[in-house]
C-alpha positions as CSV (number, residue, x, y, z in Angstrom):
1,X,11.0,3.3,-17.8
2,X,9.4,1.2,-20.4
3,X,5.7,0.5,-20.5
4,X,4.2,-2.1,-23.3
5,X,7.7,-2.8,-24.0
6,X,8.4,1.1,-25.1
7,X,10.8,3.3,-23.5
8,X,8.5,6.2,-22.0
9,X,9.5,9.7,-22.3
10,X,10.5,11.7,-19.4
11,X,7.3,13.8,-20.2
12,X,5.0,10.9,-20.8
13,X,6.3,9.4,-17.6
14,X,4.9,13.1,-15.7
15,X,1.7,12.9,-17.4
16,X,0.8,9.3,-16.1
17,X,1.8,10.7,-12.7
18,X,-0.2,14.0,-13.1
19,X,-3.3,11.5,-13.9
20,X,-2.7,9.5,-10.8
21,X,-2.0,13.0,-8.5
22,X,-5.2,14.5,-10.1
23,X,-7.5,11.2,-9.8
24,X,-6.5,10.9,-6.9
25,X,-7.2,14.5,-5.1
26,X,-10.5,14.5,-7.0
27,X,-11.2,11.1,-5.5
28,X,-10.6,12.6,-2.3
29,X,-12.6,15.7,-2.6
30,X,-15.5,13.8,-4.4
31,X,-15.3,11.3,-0.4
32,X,-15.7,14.8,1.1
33,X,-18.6,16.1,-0.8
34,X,-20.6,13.1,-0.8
35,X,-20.2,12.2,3.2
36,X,-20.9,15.9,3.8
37,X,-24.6,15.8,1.7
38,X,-25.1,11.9,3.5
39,X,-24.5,13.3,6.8
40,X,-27.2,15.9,6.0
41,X,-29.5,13.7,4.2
42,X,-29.8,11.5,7.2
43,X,-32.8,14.2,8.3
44,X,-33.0,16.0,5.3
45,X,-33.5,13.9,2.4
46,X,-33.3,10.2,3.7
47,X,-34.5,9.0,0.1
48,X,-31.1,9.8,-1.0
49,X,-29.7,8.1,1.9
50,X,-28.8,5.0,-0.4
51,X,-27.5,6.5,-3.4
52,X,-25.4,8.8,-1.3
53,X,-23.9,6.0,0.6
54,X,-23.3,3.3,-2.1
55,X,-21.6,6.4,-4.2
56,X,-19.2,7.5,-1.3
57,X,-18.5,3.6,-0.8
58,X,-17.5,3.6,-5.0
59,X,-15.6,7.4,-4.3
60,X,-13.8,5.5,-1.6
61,X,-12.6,2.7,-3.3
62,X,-11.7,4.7,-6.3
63,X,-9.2,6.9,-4.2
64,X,-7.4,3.9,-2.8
65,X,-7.1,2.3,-5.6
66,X,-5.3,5.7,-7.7
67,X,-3.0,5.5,-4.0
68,X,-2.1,2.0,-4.7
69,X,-1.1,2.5,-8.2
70,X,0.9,5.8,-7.4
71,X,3.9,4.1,-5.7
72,X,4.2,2.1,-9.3
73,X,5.0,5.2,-11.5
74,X,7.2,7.5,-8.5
75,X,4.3,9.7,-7.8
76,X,3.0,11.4,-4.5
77,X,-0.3,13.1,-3.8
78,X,-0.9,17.0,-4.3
79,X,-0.3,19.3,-1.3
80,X,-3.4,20.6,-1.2
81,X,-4.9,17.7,-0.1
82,X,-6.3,20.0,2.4
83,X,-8.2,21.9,-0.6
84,X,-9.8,19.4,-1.4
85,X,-10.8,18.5,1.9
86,X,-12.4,22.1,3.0
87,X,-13.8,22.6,-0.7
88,X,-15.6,19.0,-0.6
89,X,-17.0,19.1,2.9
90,X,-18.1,22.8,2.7
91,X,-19.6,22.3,-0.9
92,X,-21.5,19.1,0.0
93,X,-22.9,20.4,3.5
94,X,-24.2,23.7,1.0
95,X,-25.5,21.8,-1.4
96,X,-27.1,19.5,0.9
97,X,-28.6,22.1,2.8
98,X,-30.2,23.0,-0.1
99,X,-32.0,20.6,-1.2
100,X,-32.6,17.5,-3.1
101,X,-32.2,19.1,-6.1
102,X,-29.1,21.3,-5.3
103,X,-27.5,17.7,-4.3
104,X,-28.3,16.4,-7.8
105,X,-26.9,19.4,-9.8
106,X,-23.9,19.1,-7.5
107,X,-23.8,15.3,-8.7
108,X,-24.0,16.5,-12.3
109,X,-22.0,19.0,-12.6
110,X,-18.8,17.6,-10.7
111,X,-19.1,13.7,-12.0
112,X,-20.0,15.7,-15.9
113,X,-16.3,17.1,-15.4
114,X,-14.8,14.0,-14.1
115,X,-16.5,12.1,-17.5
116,X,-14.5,14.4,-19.5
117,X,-11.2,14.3,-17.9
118,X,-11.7,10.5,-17.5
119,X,-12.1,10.0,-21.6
120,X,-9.4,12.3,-22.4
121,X,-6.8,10.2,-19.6
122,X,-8.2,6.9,-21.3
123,X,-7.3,8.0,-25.0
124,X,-4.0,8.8,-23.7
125,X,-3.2,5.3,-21.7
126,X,-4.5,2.9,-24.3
127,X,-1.5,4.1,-26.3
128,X,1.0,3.7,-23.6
129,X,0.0,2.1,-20.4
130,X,-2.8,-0.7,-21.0
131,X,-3.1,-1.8,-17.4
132,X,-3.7,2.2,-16.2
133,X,-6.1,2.8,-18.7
134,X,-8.1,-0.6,-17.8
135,X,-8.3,0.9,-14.1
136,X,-9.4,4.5,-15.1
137,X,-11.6,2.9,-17.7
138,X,-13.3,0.6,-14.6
139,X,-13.7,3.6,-12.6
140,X,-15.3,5.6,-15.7
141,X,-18.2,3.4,-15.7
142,X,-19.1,3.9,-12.2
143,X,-18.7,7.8,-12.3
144,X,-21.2,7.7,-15.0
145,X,-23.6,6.1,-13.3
146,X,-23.5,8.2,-10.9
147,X,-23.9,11.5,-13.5
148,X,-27.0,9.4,-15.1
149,X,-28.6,9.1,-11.8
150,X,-28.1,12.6,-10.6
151,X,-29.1,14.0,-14.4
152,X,-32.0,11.7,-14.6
153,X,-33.5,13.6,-11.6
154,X,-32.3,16.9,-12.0
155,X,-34.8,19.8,-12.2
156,X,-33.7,22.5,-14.5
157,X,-34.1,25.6,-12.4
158,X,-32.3,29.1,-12.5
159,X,-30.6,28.0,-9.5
160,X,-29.6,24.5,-10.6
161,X,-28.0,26.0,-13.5
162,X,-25.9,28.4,-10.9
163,X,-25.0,25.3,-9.1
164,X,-23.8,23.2,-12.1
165,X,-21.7,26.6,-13.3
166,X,-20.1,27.2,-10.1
167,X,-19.6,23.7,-9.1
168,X,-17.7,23.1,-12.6
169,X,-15.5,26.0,-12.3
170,X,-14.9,25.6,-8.8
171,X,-14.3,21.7,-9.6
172,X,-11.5,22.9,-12.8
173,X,-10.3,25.8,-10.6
174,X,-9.2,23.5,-7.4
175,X,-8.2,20.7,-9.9
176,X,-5.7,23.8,-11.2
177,X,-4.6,25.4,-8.1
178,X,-3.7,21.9,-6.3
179,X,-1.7,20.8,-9.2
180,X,0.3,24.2,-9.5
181,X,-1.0,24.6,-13.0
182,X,-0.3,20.8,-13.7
183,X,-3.4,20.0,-14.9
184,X,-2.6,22.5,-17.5
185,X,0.4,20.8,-18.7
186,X,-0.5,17.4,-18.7
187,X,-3.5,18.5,-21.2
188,X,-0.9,20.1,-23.7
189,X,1.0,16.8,-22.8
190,X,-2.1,14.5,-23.5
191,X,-2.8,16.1,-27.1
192,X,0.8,16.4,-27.8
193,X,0.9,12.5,-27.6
């Protein structure tokens, strides 16, 4: 394979396709989330009735677009599809149930670990796939409007500080389990690089 007119090492070639499996379950699980906390808002919270819908419709958009681009570099998504699935819907119904607030550190704390794996999959690209990097680098901007909005109306509490701690290792932990450890890997792969 030869991207920006470079042969691509059989390792580099199962990083870009760990980025795509793992964008794309967390796209997936992030649809889940976000239509579980919409379908409670509806009575709950209607205020966040439009940011919850315009983000699922960006969530949305963002998983088909990593499934386009997957067929391009020989890559399928993760088994657990179904992991993310229960994890999403059960974590945005809680959340929701919760309260505004819970919603927002939800927000935070999943789209705050998203940011981060998001830069670190850019850095990687722009030194071997420009048009892959340019797509995850689109998406980047939308995902961090959406941790400004939820951070900008975040109230620091006790239990939104639970919220953002379990949310983040639940959000690593699934990204881990679903990709067998992958996840792992294509780190060591992306500073190896």
């Amino acid at each position: 394979m030869r991207l920006l007119g470079v042969a691509v090492t059989l390792t580099t070639q199962k990083t870009i396709a760990r980025i795509l499996k793992v964008n794309h379950a967390g796209e997936y699980g992030a649809i889940r989330i976000y239509r579980a906390q919409l379908w409670t808002a509806r009575w709950l919270q209607p205020d966040l009735v439009p940011f919850l819908t315009e983000t699922l419709s960006h969530e949305i958009d963002h998983c088909r677009r990593f499934r386009e681009s997957m067929g391009a570099y020989k890559t399928r998504p993760c088994h657990a599809m179904w992991l993310w699935s229960t994890r999403g819907w059960v974590l945005g119904l809680a959340t929701a149930l919760m309260g505004r607030n819970a919603v927002m550190a939800c927000t935070a704390a999943v789209e705050g670990k998203v940011h981060r794996h998001l830069d670190e999959q850019i850095a990687f690209l722009m030194r071997v796939n420009d048009p892959l990097a340019d797509l995850i680098a689109d998406i980047r901007i939308q995902e961090i409007e959406h941790l400004e909005f939820a951070r900008a109306r975040l109230k620091e509490t006790t239990l939104s500080r639970l919220i953002e701690a379990f949310v983040g290792i639940a959000t690593e932990g699934v990204i881990w389990l679903s990709t067998q450890g992958a996840v792992t890997r294509m780190e060591r792969g992306l500073r190896r690089l």
